[in-house]
C-alpha positions as CSV (number, residue, x, y, z in Angstrom):
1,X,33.2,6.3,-17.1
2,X,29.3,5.4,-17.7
3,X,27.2,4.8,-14.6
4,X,24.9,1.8,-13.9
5,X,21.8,1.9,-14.2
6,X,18.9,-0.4,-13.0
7,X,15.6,-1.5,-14.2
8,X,12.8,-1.0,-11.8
9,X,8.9,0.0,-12.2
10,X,6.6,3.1,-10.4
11,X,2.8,1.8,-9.5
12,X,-0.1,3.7,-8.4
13,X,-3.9,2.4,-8.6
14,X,-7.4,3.7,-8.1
15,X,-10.1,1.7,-7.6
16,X,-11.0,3.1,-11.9
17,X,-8.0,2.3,-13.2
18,X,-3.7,1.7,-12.3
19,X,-0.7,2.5,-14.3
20,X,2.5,0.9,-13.9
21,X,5.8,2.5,-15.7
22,X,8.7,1.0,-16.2
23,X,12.0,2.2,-15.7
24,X,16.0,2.7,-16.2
25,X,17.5,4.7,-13.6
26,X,20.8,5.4,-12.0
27,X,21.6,2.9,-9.5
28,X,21.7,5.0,-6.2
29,X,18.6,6.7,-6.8
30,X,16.6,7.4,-4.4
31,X,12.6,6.4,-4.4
32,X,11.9,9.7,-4.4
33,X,14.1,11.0,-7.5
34,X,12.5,7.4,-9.1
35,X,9.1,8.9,-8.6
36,X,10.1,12.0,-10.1
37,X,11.8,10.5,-12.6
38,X,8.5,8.4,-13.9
39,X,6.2,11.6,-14.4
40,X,3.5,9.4,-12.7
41,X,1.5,12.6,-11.2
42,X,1.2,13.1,-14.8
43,X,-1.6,10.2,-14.5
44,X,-2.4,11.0,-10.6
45,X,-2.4,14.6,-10.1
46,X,-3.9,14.0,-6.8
47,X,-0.2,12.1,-5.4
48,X,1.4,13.7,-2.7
49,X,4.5,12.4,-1.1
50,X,4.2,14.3,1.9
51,X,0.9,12.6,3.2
52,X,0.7,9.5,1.1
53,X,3.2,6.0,1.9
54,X,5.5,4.3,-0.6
55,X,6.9,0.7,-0.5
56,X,9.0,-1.5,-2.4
57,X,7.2,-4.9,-3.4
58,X,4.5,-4.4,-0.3
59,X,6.9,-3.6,2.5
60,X,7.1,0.0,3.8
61,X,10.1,2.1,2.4
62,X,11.5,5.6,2.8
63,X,11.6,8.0,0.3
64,X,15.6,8.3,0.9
65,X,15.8,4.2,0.6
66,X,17.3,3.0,-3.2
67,X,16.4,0.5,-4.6
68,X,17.7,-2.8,-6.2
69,X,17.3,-3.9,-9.6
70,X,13.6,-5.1,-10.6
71,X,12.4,-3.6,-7.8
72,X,8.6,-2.2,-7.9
73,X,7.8,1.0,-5.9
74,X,4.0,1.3,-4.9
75,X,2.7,4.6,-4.0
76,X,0.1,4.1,-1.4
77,X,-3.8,5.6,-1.5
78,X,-4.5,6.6,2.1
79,X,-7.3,4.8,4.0
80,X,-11.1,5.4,3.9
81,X,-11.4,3.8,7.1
82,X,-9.6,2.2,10.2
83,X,-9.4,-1.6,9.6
84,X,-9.4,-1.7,13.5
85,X,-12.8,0.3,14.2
86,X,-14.4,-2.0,11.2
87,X,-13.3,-4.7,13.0
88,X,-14.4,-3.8,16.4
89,X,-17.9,-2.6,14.7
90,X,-18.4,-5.8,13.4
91,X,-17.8,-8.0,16.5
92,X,-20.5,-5.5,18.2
93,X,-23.1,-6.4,15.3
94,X,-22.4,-10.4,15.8
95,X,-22.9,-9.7,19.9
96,X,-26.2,-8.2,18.6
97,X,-27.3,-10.6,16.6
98,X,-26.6,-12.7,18.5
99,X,-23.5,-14.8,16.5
100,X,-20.5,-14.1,19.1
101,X,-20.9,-14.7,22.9
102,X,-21.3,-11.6,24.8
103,X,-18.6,-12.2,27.0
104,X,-15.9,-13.8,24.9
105,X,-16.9,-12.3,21.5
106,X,-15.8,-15.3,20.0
107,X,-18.3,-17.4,17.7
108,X,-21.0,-19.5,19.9
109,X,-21.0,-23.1,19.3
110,X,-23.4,-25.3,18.8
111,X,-24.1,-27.4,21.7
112,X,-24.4,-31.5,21.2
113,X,-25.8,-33.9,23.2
């Protein structure tokens, strides 16, 4: 009896450079055993599953999820900074300058007469 296999690819990107490696695997793999399986640390030394996040095709996966033929699993660089606070920061600099309302925050208009 031969098993089934699946085609699927392993990404990981710096901002320098990204490598993408294609791959056969049994179906029923796990992410996980598919990162192991690609040798991608080989590239990115600095990947660790235990504090970095993985998805399938941009949606958040487990490593225990399998997955489906042509599937791409993405290996996630963790944040330099909180998209929220650099939000926030920047509505405080347009209050200043005087570009948002200061009570709304939203963007003054320009009155017509």
């Amino acid at each position: 009896m031969s098993l089934e296999h699946i085609q699927i690819e392993v990404a990981y990107a710096t901002p320098e450079r990204q490598q993408i490696i294609p791959l056969r695997v049994t179906k029923g793999a796990t992410v996980a055993e598919c990162i192991a399986q690609s040798n991608i640390t080989q590239y990115f030394p600095e990947i660790d599953l235990d504090q970095q996040k993985v998805g399938i095709w941009s949606k958040a996966a487990k490593l225990d999820q399998q997955p489906r033929e042509g599937d791409r699993i993405e290996i996630y660089r963790p944040l330099i900074a909180d998209p929220k606070a650099i939000r926030r920061k920047r509505a405080e600099r347009a209050k200043d300058d005087g570009r948002a309302d200061p009570v709304t925050g939203g963007r003054r208009r320009e009155q017509t007469r």
